[in-house]
PDB file of N, CA, C and O in Angstrom:
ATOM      1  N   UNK A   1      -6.922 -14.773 -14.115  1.00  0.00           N
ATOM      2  CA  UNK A   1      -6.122 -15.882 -14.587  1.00  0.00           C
ATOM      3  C   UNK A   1      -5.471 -16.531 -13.371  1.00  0.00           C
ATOM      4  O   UNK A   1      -4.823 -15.840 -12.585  1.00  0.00           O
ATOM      5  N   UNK A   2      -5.627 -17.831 -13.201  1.00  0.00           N
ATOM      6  CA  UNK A   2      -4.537 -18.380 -12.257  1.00  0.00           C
ATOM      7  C   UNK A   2      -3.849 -18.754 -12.616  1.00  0.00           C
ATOM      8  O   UNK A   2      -3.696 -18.511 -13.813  1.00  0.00           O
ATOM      9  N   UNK A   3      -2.616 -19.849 -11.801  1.00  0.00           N
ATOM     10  CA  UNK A   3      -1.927 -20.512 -11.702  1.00  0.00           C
ATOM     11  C   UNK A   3      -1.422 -21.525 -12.912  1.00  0.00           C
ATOM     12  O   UNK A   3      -0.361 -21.544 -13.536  1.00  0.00           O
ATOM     13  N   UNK A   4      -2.514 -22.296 -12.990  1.00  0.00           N
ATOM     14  CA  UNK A   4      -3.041 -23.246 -14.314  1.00  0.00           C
ATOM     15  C   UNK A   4      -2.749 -22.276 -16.101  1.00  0.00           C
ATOM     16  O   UNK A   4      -2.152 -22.347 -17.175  1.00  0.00           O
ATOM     17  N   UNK A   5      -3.362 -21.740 -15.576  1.00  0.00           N
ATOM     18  CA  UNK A   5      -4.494 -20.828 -16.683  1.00  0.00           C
ATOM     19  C   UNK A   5      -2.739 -20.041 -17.289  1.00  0.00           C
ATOM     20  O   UNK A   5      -2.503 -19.842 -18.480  1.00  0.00           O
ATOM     21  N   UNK A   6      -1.767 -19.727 -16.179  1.00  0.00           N
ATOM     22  CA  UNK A   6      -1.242 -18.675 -16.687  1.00  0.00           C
ATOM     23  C   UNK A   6       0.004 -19.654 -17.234  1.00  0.00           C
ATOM     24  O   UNK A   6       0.747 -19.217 -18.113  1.00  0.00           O
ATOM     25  N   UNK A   7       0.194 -20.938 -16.703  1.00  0.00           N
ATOM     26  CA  UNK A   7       1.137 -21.853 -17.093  1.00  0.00           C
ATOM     27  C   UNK A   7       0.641 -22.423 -18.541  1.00  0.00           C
ATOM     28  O   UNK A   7       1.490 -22.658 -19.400  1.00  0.00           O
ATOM     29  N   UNK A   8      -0.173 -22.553 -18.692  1.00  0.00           N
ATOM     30  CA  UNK A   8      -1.022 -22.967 -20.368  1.00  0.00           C
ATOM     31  C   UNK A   8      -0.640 -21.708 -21.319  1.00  0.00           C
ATOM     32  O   UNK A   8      -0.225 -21.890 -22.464  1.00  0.00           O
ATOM     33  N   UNK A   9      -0.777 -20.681 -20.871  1.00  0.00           N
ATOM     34  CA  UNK A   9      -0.217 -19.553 -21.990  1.00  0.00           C
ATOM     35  C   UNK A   9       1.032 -19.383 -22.182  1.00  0.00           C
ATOM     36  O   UNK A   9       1.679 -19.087 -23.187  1.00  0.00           O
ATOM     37  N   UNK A  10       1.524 -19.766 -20.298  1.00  0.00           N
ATOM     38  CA  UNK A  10       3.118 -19.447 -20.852  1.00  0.00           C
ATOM     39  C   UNK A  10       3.569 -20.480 -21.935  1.00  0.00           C
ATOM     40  O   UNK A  10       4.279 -20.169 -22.891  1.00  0.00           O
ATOM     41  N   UNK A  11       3.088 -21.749 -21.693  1.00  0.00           N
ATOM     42  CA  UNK A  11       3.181 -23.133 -22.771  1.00  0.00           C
ATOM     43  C   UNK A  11       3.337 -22.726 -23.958  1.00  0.00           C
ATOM     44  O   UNK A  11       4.317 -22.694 -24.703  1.00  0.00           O
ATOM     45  N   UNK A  12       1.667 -22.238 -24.128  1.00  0.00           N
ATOM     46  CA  UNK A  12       1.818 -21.866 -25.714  1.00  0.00           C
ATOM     47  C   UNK A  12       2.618 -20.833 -26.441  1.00  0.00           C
ATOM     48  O   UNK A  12       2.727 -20.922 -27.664  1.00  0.00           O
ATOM     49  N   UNK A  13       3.192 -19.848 -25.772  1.00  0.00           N
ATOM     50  CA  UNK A  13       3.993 -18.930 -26.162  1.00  0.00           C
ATOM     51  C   UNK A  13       5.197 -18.962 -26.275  1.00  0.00           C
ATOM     52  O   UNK A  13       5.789 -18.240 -27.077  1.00  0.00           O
ATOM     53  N   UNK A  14       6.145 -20.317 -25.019  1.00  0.00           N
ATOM     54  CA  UNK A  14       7.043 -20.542 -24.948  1.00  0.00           C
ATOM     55  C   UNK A  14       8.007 -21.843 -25.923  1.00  0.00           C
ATOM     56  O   UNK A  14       9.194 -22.163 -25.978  1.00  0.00           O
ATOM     57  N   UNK A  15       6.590 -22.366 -26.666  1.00  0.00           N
ATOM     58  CA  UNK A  15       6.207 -23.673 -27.333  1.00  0.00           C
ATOM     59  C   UNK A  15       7.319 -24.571 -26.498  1.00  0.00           C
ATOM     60  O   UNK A  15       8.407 -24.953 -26.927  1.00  0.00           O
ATOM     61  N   UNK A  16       6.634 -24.852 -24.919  1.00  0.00           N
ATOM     62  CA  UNK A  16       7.142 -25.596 -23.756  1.00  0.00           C
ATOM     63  C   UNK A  16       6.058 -26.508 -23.962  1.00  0.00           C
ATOM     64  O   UNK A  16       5.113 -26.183 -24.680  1.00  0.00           O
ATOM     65  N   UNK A  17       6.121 -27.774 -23.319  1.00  0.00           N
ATOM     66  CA  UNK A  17       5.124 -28.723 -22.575  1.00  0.00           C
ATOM     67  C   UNK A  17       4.763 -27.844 -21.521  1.00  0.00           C
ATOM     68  O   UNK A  17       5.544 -27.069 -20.968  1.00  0.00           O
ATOM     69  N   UNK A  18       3.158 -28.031 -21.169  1.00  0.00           N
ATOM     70  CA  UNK A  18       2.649 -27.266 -19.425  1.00  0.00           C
ATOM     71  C   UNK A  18       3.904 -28.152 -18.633  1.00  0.00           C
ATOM     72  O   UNK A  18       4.697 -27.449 -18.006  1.00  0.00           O
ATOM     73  N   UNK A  19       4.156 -29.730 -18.612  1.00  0.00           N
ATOM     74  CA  UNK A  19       4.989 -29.836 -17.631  1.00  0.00           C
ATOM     75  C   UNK A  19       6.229 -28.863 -17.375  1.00  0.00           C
ATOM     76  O   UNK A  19       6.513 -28.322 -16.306  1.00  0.00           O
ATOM     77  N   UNK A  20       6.946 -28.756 -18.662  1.00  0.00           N
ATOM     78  CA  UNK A  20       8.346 -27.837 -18.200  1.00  0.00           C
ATOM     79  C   UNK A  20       7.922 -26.445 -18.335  1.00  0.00           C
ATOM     80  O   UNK A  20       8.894 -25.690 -18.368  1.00  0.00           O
ATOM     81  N   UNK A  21       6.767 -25.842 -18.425  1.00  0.00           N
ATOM     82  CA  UNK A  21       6.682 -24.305 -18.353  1.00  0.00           C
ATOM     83  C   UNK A  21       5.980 -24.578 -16.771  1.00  0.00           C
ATOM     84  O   UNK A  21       6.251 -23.535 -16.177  1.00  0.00           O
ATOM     85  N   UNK A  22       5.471 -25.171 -16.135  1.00  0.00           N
ATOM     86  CA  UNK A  22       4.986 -25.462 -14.880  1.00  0.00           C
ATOM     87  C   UNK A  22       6.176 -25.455 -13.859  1.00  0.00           C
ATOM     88  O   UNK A  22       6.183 -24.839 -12.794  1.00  0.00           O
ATOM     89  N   UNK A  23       7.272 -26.313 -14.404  1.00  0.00           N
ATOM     90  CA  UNK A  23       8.679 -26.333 -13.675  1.00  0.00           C
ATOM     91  C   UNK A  23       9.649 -25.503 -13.646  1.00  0.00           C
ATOM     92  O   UNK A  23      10.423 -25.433 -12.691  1.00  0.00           O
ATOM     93  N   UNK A  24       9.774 -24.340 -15.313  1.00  0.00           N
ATOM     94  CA  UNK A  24      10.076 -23.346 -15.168  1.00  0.00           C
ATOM     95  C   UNK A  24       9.072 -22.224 -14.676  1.00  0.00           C
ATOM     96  O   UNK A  24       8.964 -21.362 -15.547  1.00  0.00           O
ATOM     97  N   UNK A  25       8.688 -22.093 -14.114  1.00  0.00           N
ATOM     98  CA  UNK A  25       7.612 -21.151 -13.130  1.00  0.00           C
ATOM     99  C   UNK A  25       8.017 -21.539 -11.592  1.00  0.00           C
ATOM    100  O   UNK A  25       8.627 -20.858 -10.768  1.00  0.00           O
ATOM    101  N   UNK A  26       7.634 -22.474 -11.510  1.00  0.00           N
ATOM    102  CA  UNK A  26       8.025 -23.200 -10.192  1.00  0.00           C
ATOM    103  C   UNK A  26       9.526 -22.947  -9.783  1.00  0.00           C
ATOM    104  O   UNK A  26       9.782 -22.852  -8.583  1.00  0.00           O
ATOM    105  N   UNK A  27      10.294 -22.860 -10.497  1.00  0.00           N
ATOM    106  CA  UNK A  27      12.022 -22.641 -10.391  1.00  0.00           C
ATOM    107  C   UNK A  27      12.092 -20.802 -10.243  1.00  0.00           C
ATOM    108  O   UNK A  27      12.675 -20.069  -9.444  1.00  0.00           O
ATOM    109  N   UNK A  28      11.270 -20.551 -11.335  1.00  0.00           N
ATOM    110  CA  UNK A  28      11.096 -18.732 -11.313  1.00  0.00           C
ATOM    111  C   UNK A  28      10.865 -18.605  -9.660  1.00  0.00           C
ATOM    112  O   UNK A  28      11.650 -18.056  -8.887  1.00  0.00           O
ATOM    113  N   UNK A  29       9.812 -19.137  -9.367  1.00  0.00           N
ATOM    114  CA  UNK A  29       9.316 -18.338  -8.217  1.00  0.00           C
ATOM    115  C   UNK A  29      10.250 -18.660  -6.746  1.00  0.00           C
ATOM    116  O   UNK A  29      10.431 -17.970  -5.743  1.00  0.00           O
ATOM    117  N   UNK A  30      10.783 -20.171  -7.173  1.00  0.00           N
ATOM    118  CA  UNK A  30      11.516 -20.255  -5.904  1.00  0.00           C
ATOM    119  C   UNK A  30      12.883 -19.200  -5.933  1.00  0.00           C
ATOM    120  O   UNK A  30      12.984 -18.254  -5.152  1.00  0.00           O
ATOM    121  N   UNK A  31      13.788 -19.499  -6.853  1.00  0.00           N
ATOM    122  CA  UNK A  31      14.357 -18.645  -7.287  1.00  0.00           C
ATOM    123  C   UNK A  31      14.622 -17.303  -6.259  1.00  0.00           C
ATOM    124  O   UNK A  31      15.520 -17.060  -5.453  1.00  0.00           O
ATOM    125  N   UNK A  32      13.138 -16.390  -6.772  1.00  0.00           N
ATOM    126  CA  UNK A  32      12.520 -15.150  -6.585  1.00  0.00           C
ATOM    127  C   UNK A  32      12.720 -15.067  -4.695  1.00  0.00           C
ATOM    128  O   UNK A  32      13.338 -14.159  -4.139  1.00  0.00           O
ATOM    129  N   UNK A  33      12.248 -15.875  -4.185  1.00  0.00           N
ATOM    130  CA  UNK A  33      11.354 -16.207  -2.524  1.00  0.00           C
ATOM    131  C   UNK A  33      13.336 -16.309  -2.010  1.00  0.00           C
ATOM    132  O   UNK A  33      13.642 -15.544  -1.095  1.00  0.00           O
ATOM    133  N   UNK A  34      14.454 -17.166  -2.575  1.00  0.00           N
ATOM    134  CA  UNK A  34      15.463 -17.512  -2.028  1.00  0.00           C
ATOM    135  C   UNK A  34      16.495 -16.205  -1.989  1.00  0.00           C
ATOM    136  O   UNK A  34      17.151 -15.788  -1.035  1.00  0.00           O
ATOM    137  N   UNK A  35      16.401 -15.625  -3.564  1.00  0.00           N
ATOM    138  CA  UNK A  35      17.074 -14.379  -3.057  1.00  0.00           C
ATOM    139  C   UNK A  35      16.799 -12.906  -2.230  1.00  0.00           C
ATOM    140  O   UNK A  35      17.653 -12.067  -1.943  1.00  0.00           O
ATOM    141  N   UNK A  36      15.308 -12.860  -1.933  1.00  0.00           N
ATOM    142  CA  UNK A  36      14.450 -11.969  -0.979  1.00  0.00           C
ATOM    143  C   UNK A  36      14.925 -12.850   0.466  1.00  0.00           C
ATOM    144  O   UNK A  36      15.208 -12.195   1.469  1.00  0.00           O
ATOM    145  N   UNK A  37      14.979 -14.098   0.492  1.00  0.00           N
ATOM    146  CA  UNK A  37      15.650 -14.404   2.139  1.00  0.00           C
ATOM    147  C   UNK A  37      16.729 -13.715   2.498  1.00  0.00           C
ATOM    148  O   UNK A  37      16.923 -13.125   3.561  1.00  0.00           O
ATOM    149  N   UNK A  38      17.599 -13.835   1.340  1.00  0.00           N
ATOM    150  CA  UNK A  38      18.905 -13.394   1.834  1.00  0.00           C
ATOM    151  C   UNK A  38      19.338 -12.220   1.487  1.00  0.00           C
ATOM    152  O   UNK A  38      20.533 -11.927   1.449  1.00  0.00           O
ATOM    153  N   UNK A  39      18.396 -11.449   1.206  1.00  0.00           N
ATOM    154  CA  UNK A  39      18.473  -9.659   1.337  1.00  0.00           C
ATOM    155  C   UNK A  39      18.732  -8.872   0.254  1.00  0.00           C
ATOM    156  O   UNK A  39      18.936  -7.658   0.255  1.00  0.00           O
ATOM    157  N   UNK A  40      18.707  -9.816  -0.907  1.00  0.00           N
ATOM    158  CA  UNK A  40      18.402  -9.554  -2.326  1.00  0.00           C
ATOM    159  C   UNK A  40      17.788  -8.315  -2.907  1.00  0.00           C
ATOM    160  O   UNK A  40      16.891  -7.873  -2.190  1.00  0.00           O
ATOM    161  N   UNK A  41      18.022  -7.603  -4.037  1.00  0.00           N
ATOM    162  CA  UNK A  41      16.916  -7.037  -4.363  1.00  0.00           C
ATOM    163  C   UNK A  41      16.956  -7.449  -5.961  1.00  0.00           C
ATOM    164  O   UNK A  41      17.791  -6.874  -6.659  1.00  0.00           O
ATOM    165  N   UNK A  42      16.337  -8.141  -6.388  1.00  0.00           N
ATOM    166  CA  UNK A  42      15.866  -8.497  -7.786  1.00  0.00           C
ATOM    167  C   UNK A  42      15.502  -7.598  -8.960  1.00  0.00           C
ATOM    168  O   UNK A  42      14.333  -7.210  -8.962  1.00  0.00           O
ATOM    169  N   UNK A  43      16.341  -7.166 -10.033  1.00  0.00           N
ATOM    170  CA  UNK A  43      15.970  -6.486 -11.166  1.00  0.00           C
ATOM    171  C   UNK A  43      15.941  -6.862 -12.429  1.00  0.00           C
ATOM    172  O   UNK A  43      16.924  -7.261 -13.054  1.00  0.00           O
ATOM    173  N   UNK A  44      14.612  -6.733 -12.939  1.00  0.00           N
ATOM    174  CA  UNK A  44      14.830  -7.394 -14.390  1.00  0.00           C
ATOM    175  C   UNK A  44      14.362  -6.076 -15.299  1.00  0.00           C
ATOM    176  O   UNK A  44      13.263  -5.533 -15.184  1.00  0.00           O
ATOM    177  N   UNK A  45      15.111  -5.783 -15.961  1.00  0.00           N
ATOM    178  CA  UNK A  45      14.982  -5.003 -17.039  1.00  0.00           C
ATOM    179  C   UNK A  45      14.006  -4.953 -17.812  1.00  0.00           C
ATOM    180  O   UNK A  45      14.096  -5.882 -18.614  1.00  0.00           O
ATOM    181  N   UNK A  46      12.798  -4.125 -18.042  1.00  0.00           N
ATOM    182  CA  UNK A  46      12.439  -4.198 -18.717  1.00  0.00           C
ATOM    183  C   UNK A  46      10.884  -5.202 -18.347  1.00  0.00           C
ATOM    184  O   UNK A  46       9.985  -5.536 -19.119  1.00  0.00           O
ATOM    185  N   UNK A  47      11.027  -5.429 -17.107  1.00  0.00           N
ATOM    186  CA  UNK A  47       9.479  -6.026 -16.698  1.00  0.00           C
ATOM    187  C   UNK A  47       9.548  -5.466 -14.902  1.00  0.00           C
ATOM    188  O   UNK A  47       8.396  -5.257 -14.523  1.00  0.00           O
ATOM    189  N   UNK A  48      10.330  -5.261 -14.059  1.00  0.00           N
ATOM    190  CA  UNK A  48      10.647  -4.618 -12.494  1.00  0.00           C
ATOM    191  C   UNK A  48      11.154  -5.223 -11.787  1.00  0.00           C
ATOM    192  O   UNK A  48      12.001  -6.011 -12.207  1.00  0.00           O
ATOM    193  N   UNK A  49      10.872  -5.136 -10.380  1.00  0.00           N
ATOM    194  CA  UNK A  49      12.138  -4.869  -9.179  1.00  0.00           C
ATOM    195  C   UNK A  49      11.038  -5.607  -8.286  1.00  0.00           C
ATOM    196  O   UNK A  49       9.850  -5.318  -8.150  1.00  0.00           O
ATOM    197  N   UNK A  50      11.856  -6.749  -7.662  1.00  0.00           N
ATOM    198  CA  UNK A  50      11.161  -7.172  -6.374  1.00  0.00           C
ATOM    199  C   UNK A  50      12.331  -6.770  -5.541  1.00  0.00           C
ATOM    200  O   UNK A  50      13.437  -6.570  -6.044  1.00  0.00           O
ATOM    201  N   UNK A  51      12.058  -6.637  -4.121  1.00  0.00           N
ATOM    202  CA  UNK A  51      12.638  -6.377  -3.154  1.00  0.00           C
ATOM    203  C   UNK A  51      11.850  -6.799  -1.519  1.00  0.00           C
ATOM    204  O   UNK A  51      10.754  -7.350  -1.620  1.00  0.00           O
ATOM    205  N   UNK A  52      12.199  -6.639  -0.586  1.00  0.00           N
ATOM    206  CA  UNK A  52      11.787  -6.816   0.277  1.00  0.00           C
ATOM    207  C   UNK A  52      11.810  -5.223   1.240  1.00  0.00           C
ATOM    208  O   UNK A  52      12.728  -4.409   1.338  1.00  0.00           O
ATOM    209  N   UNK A  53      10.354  -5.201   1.884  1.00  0.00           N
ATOM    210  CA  UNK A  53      10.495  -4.115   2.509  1.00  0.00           C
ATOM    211  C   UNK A  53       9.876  -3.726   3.678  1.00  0.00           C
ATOM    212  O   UNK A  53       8.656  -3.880   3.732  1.00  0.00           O
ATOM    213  N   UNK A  54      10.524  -3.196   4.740  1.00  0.00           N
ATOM    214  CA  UNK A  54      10.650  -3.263   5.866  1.00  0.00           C
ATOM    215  C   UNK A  54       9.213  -2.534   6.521  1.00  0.00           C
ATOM    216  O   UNK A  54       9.291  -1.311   6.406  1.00  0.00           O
ATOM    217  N   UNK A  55       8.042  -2.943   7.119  1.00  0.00           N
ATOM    218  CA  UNK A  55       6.932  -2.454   7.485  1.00  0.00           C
ATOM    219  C   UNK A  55       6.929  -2.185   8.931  1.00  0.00           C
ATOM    220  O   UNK A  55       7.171  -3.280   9.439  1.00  0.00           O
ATOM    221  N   UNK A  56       6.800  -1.406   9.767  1.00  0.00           N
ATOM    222  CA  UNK A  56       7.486  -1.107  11.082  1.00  0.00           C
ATOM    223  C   UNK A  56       5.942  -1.675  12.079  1.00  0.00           C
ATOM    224  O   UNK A  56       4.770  -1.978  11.855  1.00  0.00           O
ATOM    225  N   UNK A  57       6.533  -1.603  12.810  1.00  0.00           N
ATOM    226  CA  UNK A  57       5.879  -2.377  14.009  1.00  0.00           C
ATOM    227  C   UNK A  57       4.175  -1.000  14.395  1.00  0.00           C
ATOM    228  O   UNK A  57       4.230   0.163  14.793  1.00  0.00           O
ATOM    229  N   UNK A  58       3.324  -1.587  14.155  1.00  0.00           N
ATOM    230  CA  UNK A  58       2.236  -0.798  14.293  1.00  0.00           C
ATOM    231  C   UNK A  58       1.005  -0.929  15.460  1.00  0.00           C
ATOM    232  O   UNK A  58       1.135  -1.823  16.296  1.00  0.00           O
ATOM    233  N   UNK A  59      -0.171  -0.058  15.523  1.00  0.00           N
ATOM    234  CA  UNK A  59      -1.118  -0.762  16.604  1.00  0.00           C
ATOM    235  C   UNK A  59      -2.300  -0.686  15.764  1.00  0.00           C
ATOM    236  O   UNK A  59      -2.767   0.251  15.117  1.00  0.00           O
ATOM    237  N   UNK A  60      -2.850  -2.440  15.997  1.00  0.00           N
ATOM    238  CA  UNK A  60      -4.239  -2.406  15.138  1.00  0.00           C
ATOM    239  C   UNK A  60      -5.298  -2.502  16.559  1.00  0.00           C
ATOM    240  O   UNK A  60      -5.055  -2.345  17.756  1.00  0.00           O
ATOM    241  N   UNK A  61      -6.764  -2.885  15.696  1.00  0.00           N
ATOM    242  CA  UNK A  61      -8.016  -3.099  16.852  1.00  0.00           C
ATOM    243  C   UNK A  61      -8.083  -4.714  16.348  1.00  0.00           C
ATOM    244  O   UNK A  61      -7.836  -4.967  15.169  1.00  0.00           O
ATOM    245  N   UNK A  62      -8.424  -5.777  17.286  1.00  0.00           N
ATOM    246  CA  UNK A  62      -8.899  -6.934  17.095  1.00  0.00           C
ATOM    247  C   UNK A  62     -10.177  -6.221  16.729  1.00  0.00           C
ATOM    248  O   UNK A  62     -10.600  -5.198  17.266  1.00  0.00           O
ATOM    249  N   UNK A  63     -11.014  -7.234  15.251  1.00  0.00           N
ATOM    250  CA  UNK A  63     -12.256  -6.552  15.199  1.00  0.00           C
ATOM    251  C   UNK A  63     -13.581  -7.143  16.305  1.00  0.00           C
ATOM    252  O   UNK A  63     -14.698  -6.721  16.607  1.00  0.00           O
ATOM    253  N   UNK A  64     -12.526  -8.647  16.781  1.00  0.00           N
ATOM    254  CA  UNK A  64     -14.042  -9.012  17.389  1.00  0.00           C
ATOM    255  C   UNK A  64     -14.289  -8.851  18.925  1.00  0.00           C
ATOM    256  O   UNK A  64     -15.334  -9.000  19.558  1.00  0.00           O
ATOM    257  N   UNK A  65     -12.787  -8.436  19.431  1.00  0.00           N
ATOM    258  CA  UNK A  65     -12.593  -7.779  20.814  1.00  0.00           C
ATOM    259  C   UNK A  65     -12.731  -6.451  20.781  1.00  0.00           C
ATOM    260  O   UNK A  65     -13.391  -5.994  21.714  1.00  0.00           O
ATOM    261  N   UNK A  66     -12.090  -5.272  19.576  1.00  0.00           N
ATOM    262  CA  UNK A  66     -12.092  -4.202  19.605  1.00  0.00           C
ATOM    263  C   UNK A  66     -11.191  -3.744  20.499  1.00  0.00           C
ATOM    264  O   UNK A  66     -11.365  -2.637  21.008  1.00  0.00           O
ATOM    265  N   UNK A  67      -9.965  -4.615  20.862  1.00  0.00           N
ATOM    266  CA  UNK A  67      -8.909  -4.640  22.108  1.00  0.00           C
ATOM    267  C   UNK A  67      -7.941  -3.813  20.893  1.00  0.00           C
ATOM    268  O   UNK A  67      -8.093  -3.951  19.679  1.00  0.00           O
ATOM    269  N   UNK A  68      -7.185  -3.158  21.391  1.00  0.00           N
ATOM    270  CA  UNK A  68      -5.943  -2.390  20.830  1.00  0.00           C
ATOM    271  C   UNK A  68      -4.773  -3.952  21.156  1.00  0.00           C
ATOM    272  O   UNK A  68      -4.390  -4.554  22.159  1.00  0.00           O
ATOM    273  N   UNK A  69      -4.558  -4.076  19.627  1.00  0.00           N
ATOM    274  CA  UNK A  69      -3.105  -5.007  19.772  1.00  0.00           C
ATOM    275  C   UNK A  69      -1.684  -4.064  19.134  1.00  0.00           C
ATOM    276  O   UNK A  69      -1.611  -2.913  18.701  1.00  0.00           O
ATOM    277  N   UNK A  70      -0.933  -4.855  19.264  1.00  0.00           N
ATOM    278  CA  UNK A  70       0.476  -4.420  18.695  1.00  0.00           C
ATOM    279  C   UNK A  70       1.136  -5.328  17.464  1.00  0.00           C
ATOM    280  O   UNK A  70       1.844  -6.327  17.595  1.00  0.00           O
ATOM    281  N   UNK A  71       0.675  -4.657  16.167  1.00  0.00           N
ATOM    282  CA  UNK A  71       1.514  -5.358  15.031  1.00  0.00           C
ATOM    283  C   UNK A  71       3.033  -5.537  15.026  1.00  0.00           C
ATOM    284  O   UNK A  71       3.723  -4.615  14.590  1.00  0.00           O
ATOM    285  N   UNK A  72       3.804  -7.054  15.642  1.00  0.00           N
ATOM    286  CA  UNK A  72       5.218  -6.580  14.883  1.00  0.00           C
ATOM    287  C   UNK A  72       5.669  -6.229  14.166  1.00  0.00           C
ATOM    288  O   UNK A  72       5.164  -6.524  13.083  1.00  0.00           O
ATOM    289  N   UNK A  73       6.831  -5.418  14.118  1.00  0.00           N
ATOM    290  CA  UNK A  73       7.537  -5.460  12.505  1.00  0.00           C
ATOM    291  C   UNK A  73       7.527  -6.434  11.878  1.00  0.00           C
ATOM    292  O   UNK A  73       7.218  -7.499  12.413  1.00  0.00           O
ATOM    293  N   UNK A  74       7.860  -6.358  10.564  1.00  0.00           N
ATOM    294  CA  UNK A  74       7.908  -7.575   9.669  1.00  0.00           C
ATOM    295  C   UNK A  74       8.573  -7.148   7.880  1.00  0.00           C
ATOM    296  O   UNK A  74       8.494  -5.944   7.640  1.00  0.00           O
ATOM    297  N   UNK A  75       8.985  -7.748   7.084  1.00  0.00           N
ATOM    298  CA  UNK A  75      10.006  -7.582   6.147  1.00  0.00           C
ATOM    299  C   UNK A  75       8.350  -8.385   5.001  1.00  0.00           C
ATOM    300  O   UNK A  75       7.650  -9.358   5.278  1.00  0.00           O
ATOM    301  N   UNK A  76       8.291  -7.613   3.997  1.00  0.00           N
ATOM    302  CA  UNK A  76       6.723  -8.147   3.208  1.00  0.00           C
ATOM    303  C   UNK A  76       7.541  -8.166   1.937  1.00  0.00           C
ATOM    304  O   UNK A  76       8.345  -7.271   1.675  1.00  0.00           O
ATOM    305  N   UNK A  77       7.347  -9.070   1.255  1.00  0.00           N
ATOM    306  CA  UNK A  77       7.793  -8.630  -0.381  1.00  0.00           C
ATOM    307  C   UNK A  77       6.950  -7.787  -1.466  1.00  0.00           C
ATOM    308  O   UNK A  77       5.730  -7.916  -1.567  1.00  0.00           O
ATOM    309  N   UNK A  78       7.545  -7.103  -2.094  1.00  0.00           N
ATOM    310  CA  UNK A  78       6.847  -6.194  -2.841  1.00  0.00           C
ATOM    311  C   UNK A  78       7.582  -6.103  -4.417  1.00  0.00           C
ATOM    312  O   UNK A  78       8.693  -6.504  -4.763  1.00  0.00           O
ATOM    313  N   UNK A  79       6.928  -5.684  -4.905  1.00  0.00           N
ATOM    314  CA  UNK A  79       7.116  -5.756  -6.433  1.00  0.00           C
ATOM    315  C   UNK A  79       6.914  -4.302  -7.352  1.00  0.00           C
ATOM    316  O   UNK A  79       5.721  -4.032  -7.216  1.00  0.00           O
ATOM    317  N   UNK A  80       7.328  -3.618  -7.918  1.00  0.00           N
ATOM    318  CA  UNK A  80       7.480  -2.572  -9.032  1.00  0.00           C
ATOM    319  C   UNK A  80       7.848  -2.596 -10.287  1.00  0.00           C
ATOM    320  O   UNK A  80       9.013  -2.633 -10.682  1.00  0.00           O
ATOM    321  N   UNK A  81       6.832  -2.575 -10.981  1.00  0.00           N
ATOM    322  CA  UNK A  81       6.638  -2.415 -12.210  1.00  0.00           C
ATOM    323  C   UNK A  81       7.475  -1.750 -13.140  1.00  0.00           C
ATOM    324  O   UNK A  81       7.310  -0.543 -12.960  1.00  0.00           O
ATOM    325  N   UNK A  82       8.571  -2.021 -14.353  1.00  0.00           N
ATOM    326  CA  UNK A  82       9.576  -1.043 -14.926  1.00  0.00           C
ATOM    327  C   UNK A  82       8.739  -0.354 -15.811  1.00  0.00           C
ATOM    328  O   UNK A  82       7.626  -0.733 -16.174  1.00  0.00           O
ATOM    329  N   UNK A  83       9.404   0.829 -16.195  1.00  0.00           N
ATOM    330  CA  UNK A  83       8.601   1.617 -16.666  1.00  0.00           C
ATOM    331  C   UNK A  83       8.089   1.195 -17.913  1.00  0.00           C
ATOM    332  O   UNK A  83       7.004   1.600 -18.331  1.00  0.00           O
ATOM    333  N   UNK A  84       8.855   0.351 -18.573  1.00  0.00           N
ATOM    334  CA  UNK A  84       8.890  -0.017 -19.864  1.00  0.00           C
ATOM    335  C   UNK A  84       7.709  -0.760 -20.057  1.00  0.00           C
ATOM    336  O   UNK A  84       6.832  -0.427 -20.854  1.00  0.00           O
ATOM    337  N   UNK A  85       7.655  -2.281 -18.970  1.00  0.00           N
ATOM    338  CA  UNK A  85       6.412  -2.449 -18.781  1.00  0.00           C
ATOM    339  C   UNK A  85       5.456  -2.136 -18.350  1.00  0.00           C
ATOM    340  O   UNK A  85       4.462  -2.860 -18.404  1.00  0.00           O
ATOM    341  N   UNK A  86       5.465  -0.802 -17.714  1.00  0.00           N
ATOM    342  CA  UNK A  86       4.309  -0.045 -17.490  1.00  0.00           C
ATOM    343  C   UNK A  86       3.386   0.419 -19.041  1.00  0.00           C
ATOM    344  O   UNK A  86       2.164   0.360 -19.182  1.00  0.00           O
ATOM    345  N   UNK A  87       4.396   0.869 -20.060  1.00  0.00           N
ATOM    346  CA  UNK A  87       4.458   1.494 -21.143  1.00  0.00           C
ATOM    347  C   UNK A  87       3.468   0.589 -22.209  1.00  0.00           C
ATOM    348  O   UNK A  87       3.015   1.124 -23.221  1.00  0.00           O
ATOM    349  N   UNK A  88       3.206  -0.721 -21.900  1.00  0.00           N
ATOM    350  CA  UNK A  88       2.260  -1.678 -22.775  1.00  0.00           C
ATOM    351  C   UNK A  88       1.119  -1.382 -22.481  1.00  0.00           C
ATOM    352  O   UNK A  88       0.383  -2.121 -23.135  1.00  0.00           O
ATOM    353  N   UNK A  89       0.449  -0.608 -21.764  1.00  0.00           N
ATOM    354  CA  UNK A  89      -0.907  -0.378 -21.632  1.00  0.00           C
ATOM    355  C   UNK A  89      -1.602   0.363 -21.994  1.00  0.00           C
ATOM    356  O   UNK A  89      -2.825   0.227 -21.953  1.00  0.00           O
ATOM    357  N   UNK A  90      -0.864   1.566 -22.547  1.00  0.00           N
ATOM    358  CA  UNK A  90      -2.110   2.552 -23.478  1.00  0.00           C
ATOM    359  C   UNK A  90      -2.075   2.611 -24.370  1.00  0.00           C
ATOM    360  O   UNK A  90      -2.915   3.275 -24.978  1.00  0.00           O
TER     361      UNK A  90
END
């Protein structure tokens, strides 16, 4: 499902226009991205937890040099599933 695809269901479920379920998505996600800048950790009850999390500075291979580089650290967003919504699947 994309983007499109997942804004048309939210439509029909939300009995929104695609425009304002497109804009509420669009607001969701910025939302989401503004409080992970500022060191947030996001919990919603009952669907999970975004947070941001800290990946430490590593050494990869370029594949087409095969040269040893050095990954910086870097802060990745990540997401966890509540249990509850884990619980809809079997």
């Amino acid at each position: 499902m994309n983007k499109q695809q997942f804004i048309k269901a939210f439509a029909d479920k939300a009995n929104f226009t695609q425009k304002d379920a497109g804009i509420a998505f669009d607001a969701m996600a910025s939302t989401i991205v503004d409080a992970l800048k500022e060191g947030e950790k996001i919990q919603i009850a009952g669907f999970g937890t975004f947070e941001l999390k800290k990946r430490p500075a590593r050494e990869g291979i370029n594949p087409s040099t095969k040269e040893k580089v050095t990954i910086p650290a870097q802060n990745v967003p990540n997401f966890k599933f509540g249990n509850s919504f884990k619980g809809n699947f079997n």
